[in-house]
C-alpha positions as CSV (number, residue, x, y, z in Angstrom):
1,X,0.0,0.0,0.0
2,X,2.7,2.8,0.6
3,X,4.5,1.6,-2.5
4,X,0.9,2.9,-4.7
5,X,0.8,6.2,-2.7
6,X,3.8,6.8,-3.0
7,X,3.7,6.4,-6.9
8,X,0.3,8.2,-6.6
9,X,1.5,11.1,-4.9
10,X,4.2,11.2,-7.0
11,X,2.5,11.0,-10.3
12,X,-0.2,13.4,-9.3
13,X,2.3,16.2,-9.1
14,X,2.4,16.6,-12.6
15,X,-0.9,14.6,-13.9
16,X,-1.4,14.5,-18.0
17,X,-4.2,13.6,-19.5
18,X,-4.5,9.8,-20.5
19,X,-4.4,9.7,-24.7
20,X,-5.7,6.6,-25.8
21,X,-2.8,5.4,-28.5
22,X,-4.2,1.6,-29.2
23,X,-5.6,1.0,-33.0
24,X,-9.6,0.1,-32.3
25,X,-9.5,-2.7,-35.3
26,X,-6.5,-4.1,-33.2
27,X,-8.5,-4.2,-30.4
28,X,-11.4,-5.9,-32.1
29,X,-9.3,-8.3,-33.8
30,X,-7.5,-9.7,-30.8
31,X,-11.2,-10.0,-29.0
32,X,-12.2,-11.7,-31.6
33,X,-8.9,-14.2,-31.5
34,X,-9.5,-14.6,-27.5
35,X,-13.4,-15.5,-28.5
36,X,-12.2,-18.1,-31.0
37,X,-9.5,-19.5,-28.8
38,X,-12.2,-19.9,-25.9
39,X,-14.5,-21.4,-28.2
40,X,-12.1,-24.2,-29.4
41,X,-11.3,-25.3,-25.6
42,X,-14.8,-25.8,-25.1
């Protein structure tokens, strides 16, 4: 617990804005990978 306040407090000195960087057809594709994986254990 004091090692995550401590990067809180730290981090929070100077906070930035999250930017979300990830390609949204890369996201869907590897969903749709983990779907058919799950599906051929099944």
């Amino acid at each position: 617990q004091a090692a995550i306040n401590r990067f809180l407090q730290e981090h929070n000195q100077q906070p930035k804005p999250f930017s979300w960087t990830a390609d949204p057809d890369k996201i869907i594709a590897a969903v749709k990978r983990g779907h058919q994986v799950l599906d051929s254990i099944h």
